[in-house]
C-alpha positions in Angstrom: -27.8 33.8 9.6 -30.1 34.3 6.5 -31.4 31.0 4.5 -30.2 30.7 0.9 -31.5 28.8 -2.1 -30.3 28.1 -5.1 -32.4 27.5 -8.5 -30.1 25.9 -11.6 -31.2 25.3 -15.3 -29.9 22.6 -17.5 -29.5 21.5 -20.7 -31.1 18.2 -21.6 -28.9 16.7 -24.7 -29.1 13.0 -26.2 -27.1 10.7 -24.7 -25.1 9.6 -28.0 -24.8 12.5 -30.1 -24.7 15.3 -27.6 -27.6 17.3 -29.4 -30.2 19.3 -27.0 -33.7 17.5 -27.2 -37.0 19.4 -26.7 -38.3 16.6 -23.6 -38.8 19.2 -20.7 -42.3 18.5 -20.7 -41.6 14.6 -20.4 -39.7 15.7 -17.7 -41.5 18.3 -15.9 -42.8 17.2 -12.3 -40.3 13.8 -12.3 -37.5 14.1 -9.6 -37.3 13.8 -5.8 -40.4 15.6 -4.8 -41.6 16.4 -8.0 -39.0 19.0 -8.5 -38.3 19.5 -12.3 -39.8 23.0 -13.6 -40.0 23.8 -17.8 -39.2 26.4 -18.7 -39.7 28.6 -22.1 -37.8 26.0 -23.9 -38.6 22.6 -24.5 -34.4 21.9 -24.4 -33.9 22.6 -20.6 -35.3 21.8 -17.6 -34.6 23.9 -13.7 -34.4 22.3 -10.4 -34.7 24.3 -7.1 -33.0 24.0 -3.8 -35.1 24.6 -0.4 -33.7 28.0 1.2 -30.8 26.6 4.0 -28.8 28.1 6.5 -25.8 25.2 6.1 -23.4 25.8 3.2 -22.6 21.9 3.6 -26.5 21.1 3.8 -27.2 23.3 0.4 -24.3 21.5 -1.3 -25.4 18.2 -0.8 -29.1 19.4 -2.3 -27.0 20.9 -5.0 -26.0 17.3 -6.1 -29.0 15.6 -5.2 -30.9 18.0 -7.6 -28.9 17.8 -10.3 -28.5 13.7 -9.9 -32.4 13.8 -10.4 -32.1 16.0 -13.2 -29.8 13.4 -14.7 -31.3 10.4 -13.3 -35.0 11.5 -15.0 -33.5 12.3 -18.1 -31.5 9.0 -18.4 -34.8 7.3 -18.6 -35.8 8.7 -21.9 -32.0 8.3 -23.5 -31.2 11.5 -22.2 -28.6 13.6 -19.7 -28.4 16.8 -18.3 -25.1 18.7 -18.2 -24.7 22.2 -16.6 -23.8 24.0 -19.5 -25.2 27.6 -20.1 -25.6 27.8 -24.1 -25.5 24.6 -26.3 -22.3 23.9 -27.8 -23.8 22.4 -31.1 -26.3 24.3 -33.0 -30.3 23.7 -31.6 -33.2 24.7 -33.2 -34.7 25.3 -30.1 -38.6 24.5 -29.0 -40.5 26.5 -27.1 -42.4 25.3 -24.5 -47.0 24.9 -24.6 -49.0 27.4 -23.0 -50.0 31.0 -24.3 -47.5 32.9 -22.3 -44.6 31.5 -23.7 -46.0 31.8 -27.1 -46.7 35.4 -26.6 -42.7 35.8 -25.8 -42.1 34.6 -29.0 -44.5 37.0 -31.1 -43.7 40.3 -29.5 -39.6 39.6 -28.9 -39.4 37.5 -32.1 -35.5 36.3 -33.0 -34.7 37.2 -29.3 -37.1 34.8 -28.0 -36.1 31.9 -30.4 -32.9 32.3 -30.4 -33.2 32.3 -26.2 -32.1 28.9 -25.1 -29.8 29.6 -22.2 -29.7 28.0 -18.4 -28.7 30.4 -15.6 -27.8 30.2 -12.1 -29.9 32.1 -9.7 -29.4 32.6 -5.6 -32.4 33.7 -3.3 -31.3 34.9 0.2 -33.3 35.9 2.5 -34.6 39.3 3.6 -36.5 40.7 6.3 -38.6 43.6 4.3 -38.8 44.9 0.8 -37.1 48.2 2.5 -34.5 46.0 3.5 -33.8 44.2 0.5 -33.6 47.3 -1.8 -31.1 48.6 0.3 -29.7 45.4 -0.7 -29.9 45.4 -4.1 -28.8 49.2 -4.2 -25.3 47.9 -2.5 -24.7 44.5 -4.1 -25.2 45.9 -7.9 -21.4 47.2 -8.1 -20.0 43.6 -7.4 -22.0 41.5 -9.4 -20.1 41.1 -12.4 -17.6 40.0 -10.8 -20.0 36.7 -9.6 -20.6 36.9 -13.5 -17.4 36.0 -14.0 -16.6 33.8 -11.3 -19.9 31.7 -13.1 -18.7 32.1 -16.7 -20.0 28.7 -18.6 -21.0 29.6 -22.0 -17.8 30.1 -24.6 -19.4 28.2 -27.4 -22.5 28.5 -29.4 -24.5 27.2 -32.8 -21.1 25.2 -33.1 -18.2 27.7 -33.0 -16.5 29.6 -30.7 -18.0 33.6 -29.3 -14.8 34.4 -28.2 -16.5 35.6 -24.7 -16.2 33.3 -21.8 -20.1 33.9 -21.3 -21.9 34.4 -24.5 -25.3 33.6 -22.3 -24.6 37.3 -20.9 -24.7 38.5 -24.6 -27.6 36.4 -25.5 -29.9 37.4 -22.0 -29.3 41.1 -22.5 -31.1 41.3 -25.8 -34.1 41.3 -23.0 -35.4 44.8 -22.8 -35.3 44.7 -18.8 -31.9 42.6 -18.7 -28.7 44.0 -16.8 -28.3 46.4 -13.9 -30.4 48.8 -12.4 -30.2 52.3 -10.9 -29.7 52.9 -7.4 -33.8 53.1 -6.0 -33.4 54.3 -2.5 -36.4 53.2 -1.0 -38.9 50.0 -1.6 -41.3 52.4 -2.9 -39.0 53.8 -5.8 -38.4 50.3 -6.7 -41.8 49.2 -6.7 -42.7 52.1 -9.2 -39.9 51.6 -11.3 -41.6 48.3 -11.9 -44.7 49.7 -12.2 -44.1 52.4 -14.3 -41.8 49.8 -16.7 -45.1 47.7 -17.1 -47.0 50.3 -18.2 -45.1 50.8 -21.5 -46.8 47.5 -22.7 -43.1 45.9 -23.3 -42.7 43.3 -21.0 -45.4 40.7 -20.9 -46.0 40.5 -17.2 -44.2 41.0 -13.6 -41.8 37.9 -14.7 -40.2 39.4 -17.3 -38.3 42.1 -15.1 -35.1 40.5 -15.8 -33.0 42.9 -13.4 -29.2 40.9 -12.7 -31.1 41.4 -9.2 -33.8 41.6 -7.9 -36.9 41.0 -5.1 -38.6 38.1 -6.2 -41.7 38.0 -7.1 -42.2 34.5 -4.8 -40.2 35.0 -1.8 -39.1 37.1 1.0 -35.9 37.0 -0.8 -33.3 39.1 -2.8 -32.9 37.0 -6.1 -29.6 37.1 -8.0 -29.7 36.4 -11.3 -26.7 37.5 -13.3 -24.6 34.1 -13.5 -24.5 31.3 -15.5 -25.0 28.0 -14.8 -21.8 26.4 -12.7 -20.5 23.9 -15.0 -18.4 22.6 -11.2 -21.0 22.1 -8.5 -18.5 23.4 -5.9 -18.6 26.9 -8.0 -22.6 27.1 -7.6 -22.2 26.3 -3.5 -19.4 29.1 -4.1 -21.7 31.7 -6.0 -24.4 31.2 -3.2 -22.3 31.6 -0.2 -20.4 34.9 -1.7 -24.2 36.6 -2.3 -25.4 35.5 0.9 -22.2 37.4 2.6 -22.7 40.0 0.2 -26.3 40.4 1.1 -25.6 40.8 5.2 -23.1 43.1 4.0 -25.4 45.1 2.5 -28.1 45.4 5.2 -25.6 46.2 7.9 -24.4 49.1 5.8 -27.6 50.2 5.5 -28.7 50.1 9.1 -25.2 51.5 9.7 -26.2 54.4 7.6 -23.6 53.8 4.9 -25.3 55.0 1.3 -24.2 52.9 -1.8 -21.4 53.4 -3.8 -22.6 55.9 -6.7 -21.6 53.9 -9.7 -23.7 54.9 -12.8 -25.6 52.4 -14.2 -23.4 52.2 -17.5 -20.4 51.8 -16.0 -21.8 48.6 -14.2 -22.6 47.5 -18.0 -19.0 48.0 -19.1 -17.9 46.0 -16.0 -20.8 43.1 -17.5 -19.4 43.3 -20.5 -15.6 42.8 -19.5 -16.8 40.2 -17.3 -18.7 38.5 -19.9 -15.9 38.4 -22.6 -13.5 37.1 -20.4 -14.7 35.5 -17.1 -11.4 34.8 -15.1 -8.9 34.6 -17.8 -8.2 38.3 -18.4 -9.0 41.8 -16.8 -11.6 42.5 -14.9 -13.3 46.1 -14.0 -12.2 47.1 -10.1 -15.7 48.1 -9.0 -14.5 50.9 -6.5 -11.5 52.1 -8.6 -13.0 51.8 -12.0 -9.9 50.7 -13.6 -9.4 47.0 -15.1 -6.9 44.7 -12.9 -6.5 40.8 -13.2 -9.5 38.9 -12.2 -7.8 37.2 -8.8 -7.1 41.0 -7.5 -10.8 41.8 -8.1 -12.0 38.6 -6.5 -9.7 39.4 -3.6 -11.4 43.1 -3.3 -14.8 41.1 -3.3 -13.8 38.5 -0.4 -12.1 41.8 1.4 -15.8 43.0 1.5 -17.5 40.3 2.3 -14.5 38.2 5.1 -15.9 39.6 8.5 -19.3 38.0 7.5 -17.7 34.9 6.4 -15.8 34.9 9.5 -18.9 35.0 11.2 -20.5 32.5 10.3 -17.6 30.4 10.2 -17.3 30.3 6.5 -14.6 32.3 5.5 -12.1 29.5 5.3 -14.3 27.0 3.0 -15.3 30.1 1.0 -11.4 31.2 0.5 -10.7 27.6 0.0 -13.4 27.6 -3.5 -11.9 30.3 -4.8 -8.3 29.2 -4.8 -10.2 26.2 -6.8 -11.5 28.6 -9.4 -8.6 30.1 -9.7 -6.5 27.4 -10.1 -8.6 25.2 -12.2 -11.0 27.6 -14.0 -14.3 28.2 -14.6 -16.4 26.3 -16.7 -15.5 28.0 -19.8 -11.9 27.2 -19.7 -12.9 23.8 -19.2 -14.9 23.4 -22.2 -12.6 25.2 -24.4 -9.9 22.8 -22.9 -11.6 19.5 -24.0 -12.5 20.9 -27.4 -8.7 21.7 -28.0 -8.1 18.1 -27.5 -9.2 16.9 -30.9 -11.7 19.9 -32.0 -14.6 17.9 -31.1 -17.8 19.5 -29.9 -19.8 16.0 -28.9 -16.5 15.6 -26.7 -16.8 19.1 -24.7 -21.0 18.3 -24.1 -19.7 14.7 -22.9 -17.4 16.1 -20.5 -19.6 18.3 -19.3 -22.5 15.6 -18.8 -19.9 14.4 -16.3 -18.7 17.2 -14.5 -21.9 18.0 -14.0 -22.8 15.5 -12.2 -20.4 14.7 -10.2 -21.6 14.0 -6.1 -20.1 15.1 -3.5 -19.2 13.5 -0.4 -18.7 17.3 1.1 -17.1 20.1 -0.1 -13.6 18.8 0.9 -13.5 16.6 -2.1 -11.6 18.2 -5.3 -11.9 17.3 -8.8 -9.5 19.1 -10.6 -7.8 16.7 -12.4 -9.0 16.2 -16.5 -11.4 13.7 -17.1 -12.9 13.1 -20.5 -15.6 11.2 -21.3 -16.1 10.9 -24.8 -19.7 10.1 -26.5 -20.4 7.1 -29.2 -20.1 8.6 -32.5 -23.6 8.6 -34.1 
């Protein structure tokens, strides 16, 4: 069984008014092993999980990382919720050090108006050969994992009308969205080459493929979803690109090429995905027509069961998804709480909680609504 990680980005917002505050560099190092990374803005902070082979064992890291998160932040009046854009308008901050401020002089209103926390899964490969074989047969289902992670519907204070306006906002990057099918580590490796020799990214870090082999790890490194607003959803995300992954590689040494989808169908199928998360029509990614988001997600687990099987995840997996389902992603949350008195301070407040919920295991639900409403400042 391959290991799988998990890195998550949250907001950090003041604990009585809701309002992101710039305090990642107070933050940065604080946490259970000094785990708390900054990132280009001052406004959010990342935590990282250690690769695992246990679905149960990364879920509990899951909510130990994000109750440091919370727990650091707490101690300078702060709190971190799992939210992908801020719902209340942010001048945003970006963070010291001549790389970031390089970001902002060459991509300009991109850059500062880029304040958005994603979700991104590492799993493990055994070769670069193996995991661009990978990434060539994983690229047709991952807007679907866009949607199942949609978390951003509101933004400088109104409503985008997409259940991910993060997926809008990231793709402004030149290198952001999907990629071409490379054949062979080499063709990938000179696709990167070649697109830093044009002088527009910065570096190596800015190839901000939906997936990609990371620059770090032996590890394909999923990038395309937000950040889970519901804990269980991120444990959910991790263990369907894991299967996806194995998947992938057996087709490969099976001999089986990848589907031939051109590149800008995949951004139509982002873009659907993106506007509507699981509450509408989502693009099949074999049959190229749009059908409700549960048959699409039952096409995805059809791919993916006789690895879940297994490794004896297939009925915890099918379990999370009949969650999602029935309950809704985080954006359908948010929009829920703001429908109940039009309040914006109330939908960060909720999510501040969600958020951090801990889990005993991944038996225990939380489906029912729970508000928790901030002071008014």
């Amino acid at each position: 069984m391959r290991t799988v990680g998990v890195e998550e980005e949250f907001l950090i917002v003041d604990e009585v008014n809701g309002q992101a505050l710039p305090l990642a560099q107070a933050l940065q190092g604080s946490g259970v092993g000094g785990g708390l990374v900054s990132e280009m803005k001052q406004e959010q902070i990342e935590v990282c999980t250690r690769p695992h082979l246990s679905l149960e064992d990364l879920a509990a890291e899951v909510g130990a990382c994000r109750a440091a998160a919370d727990f650091a932040a707490r101690a300078l009046g702060a709190r971190t919720a799992a939210v992908a854009m801020s719902p209340l308008p942010v001048r945003s901050r970006v963070s010291p050090g001549l790389r970031y401020q390089a970001m902002m002089d060459r991509f300009a209103l991109t850059a500062r108006e880029q304040l958005t926390c994603g979700c991104h899964v590492h799993v493990a490969v055994v070769s670069d050969e193996e995991g661009v074989a990978v990434l060539d047969r994983i690229r047709i289902w991952l807007p679907v994992l866009a949607a199942l992670s949609a978390n951003s519907p509101f933004w400088n204070g109104e409503d985008t009308g997409y259940a991910s306006f993060r997926s809008q906002a990231w793709n402004r990057w030149p290198l952001a969205g999907p990629c071409d099918i490379f054949g062979t580590a080499e063709n990938y490796h000179q696709c990167v080459r070649d697109h830093l020799l044009t002088g527009v990214p910065l570096d190596l870090r800015q190839i901000y493929f939906d997936a990609r082999l990371s620059h770090n790890h032996p590890t394909v490194e999923v990038r395309i979803g937000d950040v889970c607003l519901h804990p269980d959803d991120t444990v959910l995300l991790a263990a369907l690109i894991r299967a996806l992954v194995e998947t992938a590689a057996r087709q490969w040494r099976a001999g089986e090429p990848p589907l031939p989808v051109p590149t800008a169908q995949l951004r139509l199928a982002a873009w659907r995905a993106g506007r509507s998360g699981m509450d509408g029509d989502l693009l099949h990614p074999v049959r190229n027509e749009p059908m409700e988001a549960a048959s699409v997600i039952s096409a995805l687990l059809a791919e993916v069961r006789p690895v879940l099987k297994e490794q004896g995840e297939a009925v915890l997996v099918e379990s999370l998804v009949r969650q999602v389902l029935a309950r809704g992603t985080g954006a359908r949350r948010q929009r829920a709480v703001y429908r109940q008195n039009g309040d914006l301070r109330d939908v960060v407040a909720d999510s501040v909680f969600v958020s951090n919920l801990q889990l005993g295991s991944l038996s225990r639900r939380h489906e029912m609504p729970h508000r928790l409403s901030l002071p008014r400042s």
